[in-house]
C-alpha positions as CSV (number, residue, x, y, z in Angstrom):
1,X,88.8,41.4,85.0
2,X,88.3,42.8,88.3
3,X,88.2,46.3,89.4
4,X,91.3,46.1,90.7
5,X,92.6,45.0,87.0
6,X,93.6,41.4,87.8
7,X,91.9,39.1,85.7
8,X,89.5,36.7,87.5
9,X,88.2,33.2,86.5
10,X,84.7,33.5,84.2
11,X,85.0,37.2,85.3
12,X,84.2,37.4,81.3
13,X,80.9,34.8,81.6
14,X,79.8,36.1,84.3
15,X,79.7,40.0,83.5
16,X,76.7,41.5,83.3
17,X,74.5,37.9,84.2
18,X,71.8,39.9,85.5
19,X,71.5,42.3,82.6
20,X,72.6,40.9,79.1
21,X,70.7,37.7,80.2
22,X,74.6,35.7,79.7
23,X,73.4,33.4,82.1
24,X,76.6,31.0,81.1
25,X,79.0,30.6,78.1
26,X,76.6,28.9,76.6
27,X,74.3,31.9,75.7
28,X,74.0,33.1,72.4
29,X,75.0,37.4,72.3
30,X,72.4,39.3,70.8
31,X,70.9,40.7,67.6
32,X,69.0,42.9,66.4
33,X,65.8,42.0,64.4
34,X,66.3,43.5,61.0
35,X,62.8,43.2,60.0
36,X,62.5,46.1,62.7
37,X,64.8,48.1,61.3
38,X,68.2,47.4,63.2
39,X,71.2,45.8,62.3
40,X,72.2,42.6,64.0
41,X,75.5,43.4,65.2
42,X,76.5,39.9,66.6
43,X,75.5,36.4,65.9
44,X,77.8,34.3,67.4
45,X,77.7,31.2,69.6
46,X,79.8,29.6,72.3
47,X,79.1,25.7,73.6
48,X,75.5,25.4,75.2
49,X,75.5,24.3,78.9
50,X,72.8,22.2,80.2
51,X,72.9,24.2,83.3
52,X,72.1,27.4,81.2
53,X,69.5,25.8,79.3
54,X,67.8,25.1,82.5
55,X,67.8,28.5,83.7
56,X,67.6,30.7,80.7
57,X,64.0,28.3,80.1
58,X,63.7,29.6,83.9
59,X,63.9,33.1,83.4
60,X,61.9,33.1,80.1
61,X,58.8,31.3,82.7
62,X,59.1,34.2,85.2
63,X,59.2,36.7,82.7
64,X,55.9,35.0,80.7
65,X,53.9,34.9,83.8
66,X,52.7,38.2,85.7
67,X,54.7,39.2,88.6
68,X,52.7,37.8,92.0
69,X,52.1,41.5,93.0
70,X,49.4,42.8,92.4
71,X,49.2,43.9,88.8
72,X,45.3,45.6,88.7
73,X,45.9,49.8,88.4
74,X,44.7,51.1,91.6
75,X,44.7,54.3,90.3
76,X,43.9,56.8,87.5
77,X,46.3,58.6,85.0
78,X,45.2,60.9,82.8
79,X,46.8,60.4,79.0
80,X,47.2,62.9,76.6
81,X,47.9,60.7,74.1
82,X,46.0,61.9,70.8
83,X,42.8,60.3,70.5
84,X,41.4,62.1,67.6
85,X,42.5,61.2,63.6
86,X,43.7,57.9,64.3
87,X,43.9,57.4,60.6
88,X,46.3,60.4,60.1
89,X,48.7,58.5,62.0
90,X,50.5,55.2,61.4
91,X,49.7,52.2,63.2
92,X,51.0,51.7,66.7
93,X,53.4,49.0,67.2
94,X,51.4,45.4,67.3
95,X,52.6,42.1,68.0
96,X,53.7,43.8,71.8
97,X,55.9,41.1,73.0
98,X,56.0,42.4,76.5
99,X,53.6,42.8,79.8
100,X,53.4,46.4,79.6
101,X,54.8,49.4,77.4
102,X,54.8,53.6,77.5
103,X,55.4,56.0,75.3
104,X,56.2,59.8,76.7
105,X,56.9,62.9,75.9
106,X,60.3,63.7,77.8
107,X,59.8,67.2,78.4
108,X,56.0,67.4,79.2
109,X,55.5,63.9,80.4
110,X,53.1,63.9,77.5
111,X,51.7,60.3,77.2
112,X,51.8,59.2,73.8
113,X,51.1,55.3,73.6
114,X,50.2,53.1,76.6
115,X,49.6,49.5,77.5
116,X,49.4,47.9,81.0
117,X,51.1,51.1,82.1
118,X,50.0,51.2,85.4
119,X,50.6,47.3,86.4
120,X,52.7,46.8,89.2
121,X,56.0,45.1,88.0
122,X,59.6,44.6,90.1
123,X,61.7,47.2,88.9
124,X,65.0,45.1,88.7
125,X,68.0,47.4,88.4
126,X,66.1,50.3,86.8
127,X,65.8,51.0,90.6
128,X,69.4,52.2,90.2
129,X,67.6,55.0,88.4
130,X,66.3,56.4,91.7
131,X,69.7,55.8,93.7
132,X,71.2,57.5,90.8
133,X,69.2,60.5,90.5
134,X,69.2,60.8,94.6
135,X,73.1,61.0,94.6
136,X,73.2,63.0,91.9
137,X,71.1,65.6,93.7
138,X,73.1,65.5,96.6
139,X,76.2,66.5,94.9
140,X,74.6,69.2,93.2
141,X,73.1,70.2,96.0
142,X,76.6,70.8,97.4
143,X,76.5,68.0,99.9
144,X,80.0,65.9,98.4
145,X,81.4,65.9,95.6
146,X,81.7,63.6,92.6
147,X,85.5,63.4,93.5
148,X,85.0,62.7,96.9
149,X,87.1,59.0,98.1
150,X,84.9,55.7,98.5
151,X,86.2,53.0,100.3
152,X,84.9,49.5,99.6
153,X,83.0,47.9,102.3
154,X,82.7,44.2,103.0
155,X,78.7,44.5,102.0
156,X,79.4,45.7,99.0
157,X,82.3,43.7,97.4
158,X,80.4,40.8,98.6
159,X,77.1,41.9,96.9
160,X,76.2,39.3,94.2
161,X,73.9,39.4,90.7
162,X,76.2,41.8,88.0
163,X,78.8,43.3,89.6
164,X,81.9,45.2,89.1
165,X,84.2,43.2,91.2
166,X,85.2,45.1,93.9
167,X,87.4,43.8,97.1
168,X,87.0,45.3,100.1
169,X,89.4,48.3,100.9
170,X,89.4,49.3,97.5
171,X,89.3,53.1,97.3
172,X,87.2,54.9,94.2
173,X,86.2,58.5,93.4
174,X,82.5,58.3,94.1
175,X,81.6,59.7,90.3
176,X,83.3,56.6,89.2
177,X,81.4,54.1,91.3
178,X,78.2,55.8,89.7
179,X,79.1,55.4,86.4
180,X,79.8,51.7,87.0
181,X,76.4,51.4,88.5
182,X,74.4,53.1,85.8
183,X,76.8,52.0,82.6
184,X,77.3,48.3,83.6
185,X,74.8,48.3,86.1
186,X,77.3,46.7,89.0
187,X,75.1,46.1,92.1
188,X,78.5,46.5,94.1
189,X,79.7,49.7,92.9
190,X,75.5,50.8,93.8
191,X,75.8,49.5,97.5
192,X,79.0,51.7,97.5
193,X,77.3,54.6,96.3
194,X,74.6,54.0,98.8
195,X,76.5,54.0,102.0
196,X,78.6,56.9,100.7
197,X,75.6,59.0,100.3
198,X,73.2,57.9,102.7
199,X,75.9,56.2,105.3
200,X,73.9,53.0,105.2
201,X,72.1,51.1,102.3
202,X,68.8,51.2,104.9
203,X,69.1,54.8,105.0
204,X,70.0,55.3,100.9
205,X,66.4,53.5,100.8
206,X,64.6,55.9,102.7
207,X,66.0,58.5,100.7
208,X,65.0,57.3,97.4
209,X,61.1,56.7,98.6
210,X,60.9,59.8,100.1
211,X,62.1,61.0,96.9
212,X,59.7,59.2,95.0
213,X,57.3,60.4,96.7
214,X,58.4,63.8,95.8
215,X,57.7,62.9,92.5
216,X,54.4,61.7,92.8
217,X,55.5,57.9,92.2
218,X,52.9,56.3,94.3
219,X,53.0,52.9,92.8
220,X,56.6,52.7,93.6
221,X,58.4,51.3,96.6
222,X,62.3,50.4,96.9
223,X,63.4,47.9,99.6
224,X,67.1,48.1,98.1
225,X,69.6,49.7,96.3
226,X,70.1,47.8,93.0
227,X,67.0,45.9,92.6
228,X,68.7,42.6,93.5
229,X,66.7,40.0,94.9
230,X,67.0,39.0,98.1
231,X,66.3,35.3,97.1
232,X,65.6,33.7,93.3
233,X,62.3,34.8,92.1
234,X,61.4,36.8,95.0
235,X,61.6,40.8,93.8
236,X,60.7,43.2,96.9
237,X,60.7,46.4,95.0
238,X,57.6,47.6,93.0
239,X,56.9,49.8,90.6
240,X,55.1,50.5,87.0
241,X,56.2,52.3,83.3
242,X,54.4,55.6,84.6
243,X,57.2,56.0,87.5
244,X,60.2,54.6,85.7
245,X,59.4,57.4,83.1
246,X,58.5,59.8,85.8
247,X,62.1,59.1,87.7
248,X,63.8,58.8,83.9
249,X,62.3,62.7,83.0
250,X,63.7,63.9,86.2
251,X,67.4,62.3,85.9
252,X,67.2,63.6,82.1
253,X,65.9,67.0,83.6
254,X,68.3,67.6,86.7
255,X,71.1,65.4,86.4
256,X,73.7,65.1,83.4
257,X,74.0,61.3,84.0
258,X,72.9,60.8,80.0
259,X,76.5,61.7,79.3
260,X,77.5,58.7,80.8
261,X,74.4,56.3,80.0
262,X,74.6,57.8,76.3
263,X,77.8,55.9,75.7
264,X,78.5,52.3,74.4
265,X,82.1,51.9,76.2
266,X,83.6,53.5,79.0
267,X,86.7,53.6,81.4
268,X,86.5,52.9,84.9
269,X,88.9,54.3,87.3
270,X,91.3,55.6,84.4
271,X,91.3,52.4,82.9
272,X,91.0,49.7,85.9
273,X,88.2,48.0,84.1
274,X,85.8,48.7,80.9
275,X,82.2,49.3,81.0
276,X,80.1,47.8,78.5
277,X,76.4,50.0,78.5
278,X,74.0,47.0,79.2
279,X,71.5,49.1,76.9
280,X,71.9,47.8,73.4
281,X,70.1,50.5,71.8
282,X,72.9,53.2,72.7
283,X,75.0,53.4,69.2
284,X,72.4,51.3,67.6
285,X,69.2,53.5,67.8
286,X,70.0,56.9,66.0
287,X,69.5,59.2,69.0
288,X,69.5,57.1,72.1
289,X,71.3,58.1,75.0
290,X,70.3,56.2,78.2
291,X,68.9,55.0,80.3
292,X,68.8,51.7,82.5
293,X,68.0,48.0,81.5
294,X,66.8,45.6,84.6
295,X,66.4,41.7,84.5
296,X,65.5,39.3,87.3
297,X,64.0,35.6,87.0
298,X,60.4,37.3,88.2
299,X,60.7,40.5,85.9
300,X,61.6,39.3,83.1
301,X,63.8,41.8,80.4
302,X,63.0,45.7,81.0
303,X,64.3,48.8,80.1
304,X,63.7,52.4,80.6
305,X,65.3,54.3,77.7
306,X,65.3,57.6,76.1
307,X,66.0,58.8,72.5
308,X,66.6,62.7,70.9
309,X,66.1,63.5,67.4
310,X,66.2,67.7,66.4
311,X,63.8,69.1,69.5
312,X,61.8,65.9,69.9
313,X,63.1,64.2,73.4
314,X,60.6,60.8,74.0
315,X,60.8,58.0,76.8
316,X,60.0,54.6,76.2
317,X,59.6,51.3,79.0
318,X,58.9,48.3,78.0
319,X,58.3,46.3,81.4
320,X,58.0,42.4,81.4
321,X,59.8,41.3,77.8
322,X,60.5,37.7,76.9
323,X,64.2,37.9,75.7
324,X,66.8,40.2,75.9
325,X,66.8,40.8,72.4
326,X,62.8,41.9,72.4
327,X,63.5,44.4,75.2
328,X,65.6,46.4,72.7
329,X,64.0,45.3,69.9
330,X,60.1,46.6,71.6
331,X,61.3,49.8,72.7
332,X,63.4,51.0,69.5
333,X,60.0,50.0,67.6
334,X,57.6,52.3,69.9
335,X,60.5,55.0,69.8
336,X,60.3,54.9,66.1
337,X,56.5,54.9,65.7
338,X,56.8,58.3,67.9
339,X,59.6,59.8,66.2
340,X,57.6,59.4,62.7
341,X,53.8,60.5,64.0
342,X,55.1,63.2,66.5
343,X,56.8,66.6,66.4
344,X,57.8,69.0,68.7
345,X,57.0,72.4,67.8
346,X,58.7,75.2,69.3
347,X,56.1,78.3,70.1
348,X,57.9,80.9,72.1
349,X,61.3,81.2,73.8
350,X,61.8,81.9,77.1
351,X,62.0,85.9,77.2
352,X,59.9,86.5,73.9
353,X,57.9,89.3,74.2
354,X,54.4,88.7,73.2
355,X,51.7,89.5,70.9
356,X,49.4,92.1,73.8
357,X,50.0,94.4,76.2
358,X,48.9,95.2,79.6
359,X,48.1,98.9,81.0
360,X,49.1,99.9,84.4
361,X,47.1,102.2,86.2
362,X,49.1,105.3,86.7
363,X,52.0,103.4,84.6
364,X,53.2,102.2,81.6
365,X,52.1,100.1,78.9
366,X,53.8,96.6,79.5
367,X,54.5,94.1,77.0
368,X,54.5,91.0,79.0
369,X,57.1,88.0,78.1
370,X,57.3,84.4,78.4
371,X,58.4,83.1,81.3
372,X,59.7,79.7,79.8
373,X,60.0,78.2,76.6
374,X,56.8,77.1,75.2
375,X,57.5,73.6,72.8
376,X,54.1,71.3,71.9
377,X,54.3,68.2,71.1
378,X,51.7,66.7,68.7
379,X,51.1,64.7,65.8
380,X,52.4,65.2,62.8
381,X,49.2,65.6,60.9
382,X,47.7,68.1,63.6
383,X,50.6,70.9,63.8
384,X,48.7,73.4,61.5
385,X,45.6,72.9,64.0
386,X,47.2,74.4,66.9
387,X,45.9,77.8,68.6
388,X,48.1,79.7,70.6
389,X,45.3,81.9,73.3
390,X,47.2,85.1,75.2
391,X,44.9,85.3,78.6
392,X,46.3,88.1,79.6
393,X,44.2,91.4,81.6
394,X,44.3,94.7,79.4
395,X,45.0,96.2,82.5
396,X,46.1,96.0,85.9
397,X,46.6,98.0,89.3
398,X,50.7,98.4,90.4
399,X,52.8,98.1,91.6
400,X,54.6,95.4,89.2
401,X,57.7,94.1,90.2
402,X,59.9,92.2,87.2
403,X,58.8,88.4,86.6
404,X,55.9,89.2,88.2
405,X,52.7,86.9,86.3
406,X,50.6,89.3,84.4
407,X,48.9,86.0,82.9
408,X,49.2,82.8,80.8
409,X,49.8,81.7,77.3
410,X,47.8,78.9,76.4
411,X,48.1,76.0,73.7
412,X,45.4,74.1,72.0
413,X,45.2,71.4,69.5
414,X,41.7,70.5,68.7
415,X,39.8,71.5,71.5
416,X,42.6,70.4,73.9
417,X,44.3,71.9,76.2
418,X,48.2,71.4,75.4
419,X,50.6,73.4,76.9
420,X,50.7,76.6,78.9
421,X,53.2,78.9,80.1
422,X,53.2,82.1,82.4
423,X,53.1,85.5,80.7
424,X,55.3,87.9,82.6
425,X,56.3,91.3,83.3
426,X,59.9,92.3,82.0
427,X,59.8,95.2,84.1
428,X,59.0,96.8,87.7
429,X,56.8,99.6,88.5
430,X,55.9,101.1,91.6
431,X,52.9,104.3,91.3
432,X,53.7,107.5,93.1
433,X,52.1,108.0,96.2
434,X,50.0,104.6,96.5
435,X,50.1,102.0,98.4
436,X,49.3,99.8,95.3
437,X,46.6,97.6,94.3
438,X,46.4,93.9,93.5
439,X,48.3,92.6,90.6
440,X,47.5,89.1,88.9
441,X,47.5,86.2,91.2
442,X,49.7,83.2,89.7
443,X,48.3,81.2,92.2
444,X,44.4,81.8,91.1
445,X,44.4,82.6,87.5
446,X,40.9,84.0,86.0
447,X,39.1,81.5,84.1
448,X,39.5,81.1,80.9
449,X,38.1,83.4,78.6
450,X,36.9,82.3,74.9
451,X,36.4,85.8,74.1
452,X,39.8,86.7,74.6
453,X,41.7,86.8,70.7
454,X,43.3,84.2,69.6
455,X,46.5,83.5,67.3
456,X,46.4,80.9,65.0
C-alpha cells in the first residue's frame, strides 16, 4: 500500500527490500535460531525466483568480503572492558558470524566486548540514526516543530531502495515522516525530513558531519541522508561500531525516538499506512527498544540496537553479518552475554549528601552533595570489590556559591578507575567583609590522593 492508502502492485514484495533482505517473493521470512534462545516466529515460504536467487547469493558475496574501504583502525580507543577474572565470567559469544561486533555500556559508553570495532564499514541506513538525532535536536531546540506540514518533493518520492511510497505533493506532519524513516526505515520519508530541516539534502549532510564531529565520531563520514547507494555495491558513507554506538547513546540520551523504534507495529499518518520495525529483536528480545538495522549489497546485514533490563541500559552493533537472520540472531546473543555477567550498581543519587564535610573559612561546615547520579557498571562477580574514594578538601576559602564543585567522588573496581562524579555545594556563602579567596577549581582538580579515606 502506498502512503497515500491506495494499494500498489508488489508494494507488499517490495517493502522493506533494503532492510528485511525480501529481495523478491521468493525469500524465505525469518527465524529466530532457538538454539540461541529465541523463538522462531515465522517459517514460511513463498515460490523461489531465479532472479532472487541470483541476488540474495549477491548480497551474501558483498557481505562475506570486507568493504573496499579501508578497514585497518587508524586510531586508538581505550576499552574499559574488564580484563581481570576472565574465569568469573561466562564465555563471550564465539562462532561471531559477522565482520565486527561492540558491546557498550549505554549510559557510560563503557566498552564491554569488542571485535573489529574500529574497521571502517558503510553504514547503510543506520546513517538515518544521525539524520534522526539531528532533526530531533532541532525541534527541541525550538527551531519547528514535530507538527510542522511537509510537502513531498519530486526527490524524494522518486528516491528508491525501501521506501514509504510517497507521491509528490503529498503533505505530512514532519513527526510522522520521522517515524517512517526510523520504524520502516523509508529512504523517501528521510529525504523529506532532510529538506524540511536542513532545506536541502546537501545541506542536511553538512549538518549531520558537523554533528558528528561534535561527538567525537572521527571515523565517520555521511555523503547522504539514508545510506542509499548511489550505485549497486558502491556505499559512500563510512563509519565503524564505536560511532554507531556513540550516535545510538546520544539519540537514547537526548531524544525520545526509542518510543517509536521500541515498537513492533505502528500507524502512519492516522492510519495511511502501517510500519513494520525492520528490527526483529523489538518484542522478541526481552527489553529491546530500538534502534536501526541497515543492509546494502557491500555492507552486508547490520544493526545498531539497544536493550533495558532493571538499571542496566547496554548497546550492541554487529556490523558486516551474513544473513538477515544472524544480524538479530548475533546481537541478541552479545546482549545476553552482557545482561548475565554485568550489573549496574547504583552508588549515589543525584542530590545525596555525602559521607564528609568541608569547612569554610569564616563559614559554615558544608556537607557537599552529588552533583549527578553515580551508577557503575561491572561484572557480576566484581560488585563487592568496588571502592567509593570522597576527594574532597577539609577546607576551603569563600565565598561558595550553590553547585559550586567542592570536589569529586570517585569509583574503583580493582585498581580501576570507574566512574566519577562532582561533589557539590548545596549552599552559598559569602564571608563578611572579604573579598573572598579561591574555592576549588572544577576545571583543575588536585591529584588524587591515596591517603584520603575511603568507603568500601
Amino acid at each position: 500500500m502506498s502512503a497515500s492508502g491506495t494499494a500498489q502492485p508488489g508494494d507488499e514484495q517490495e517493502e522493506e527490500l533494503e532492510e528485511r533482505g525480501k529481495f523478491s517473493q521468493g525469500c524465505k521470512t525469518f527465524g529466530y535460531n532457538t538454539t540461541l534462545g529465541y523463538k522462531t516466529i515465522a517459517g514460511y515460504a513463498f515460490p523461489i525466483r531465479i532472479g532472487a536467487m541470483l541476488i540474495l547469493a549477491a548480497a551474501f558475496l558483498f557481505a562475506a568480503i570486507p568493504a573496499h574501504a579501508n578497514t585497518k583502525s587508524h586510531r586508538h580507543r581505550t576499552s574499559h572492558a574488564s580484563h581481570t577474572k576472565k574465569s568469573s565470567a561466562r564465555a563471550r559469544p564465539s562462532g561471531q558470524l559477522y565482520k565486527a561486533a561492540l558491546l557498550e555500556d549505554a549510559d557510560s559508553g563503557r566498552v564491554l566486548m569488542a571485535q573489529n570495532a574500529d574497521m571502517i564499514w558503510p553504514p547503510a541506513s543506520m546513517a538515518k540514526m544521525m539524520l534522526l538525532l539531528v532533526a530531533q535536536e532541532q525541534i527541541n531546540a525550538g527551531r519547528f516543530s514535530g507538527n510542522e506540514l511537509v510537502r513531498v518533493s519530486e526527490r524524494s518520492a522518486h528516491t528508491g531502495g525501501s521506501r514509504l511510497g510517497l507521491k509528490q505533493g503529498d503533505v505530512y506532519p514532519l513527526r510522522e515522516l520521522m517515524k517512517a524513516a526510523l520504524v520502516k526505515s523509508a529512504n523517501d520519508a528521510a529525504v523529506a525530513v532532510a529538506e524540511k530541516i536542513g532545506g536541502s539534502v546537501e545541506a542536511m549532510v553538512r549538518m549531520m558531519n558537523a554533528r558528528a564531529q561534535e561527538l567525537g565520531m572521527i571515523h565517520t563520514e555521511y555523503h547522504t541522508v539514508d545510506g542509499l547507494p548511489p550505485r549497486p555495491t558502491h556505499d559512500v558513507d563510512r563509519t565503524d561500531a564505536h560511532d554507531l554506538a556513540t550516535v545510538g547513546r546520544a539519540i537514547i540520551r537526548e531524544t525520545n525516538l526509542l518510543m517509536w523504534s521500541g515498537q513492533e507495529t505502528m500507524d502512519f499518518a492516522g492510519g495511511v499506512a502501517q510500519l513494520h520495525n525492520t528490527n526483529h529483536l523489538v518484542g522478541h528480545f526481552e527489553g529491546c527498544d530500538g534502534l536501526k538495522t541497515g543492509f546494502t549489497y557491500e555492507a552486508g546485514f547490520n544493526v545498531t540496537t539497544t536493550a533495558k533490563r532493571g538499571n542496566l541500559r547496554l548497546i550492541a552493533v554487529i556490523l558486516g553479518a551474513p544473513s538477515n537472520q544472524q544480524r538479530f540472531a548475533q546481537a541478541g546473543k552479545l546482549m545476553e552475554w552482557g545482561f548475565e555477567n554485568y550489573t549496574s550498581v547504583a552508588v549515589l543519587k543525584s542530590g545525596e549528601p555525602l559521607p564528609v564535610h568541608v569547612q569554610v573559612h569564616q563559614g559554615p561546615l558544608i556537607q557537599p552533595v552529588a552533583a549527578t547520579d553515580l551508577n557503575v557498571v561491572v561484572q557480576k562477580s566484581d560488585a563487592h570489590n568496588m571502592q567509593v574514594v570522597y576527594d574532597v578538601p577539609p577546607a576551603i576559602d569563600g565565598p561558595v556559591t550553590t553547585g559550586e564543585p567542592l570536589g569529586r567522588v570517585v569509583v574503583h573496581n580493582n585498581g580501576q578507575v570507574m566512574m566519577e562524579v562532582m561533589a557539590i555545594s548545596p549552599i552559598a556563602f559569602t564571608p563578611p567583609h572579604t573579598l573572598g579567596g579561591e574555592a576549588y577549581n572544577a576545571s583543575a582538580p588536585p591529584e588524587y590522593n591515596p591517603n584520603i579515606q575511603e568507603n568500601r
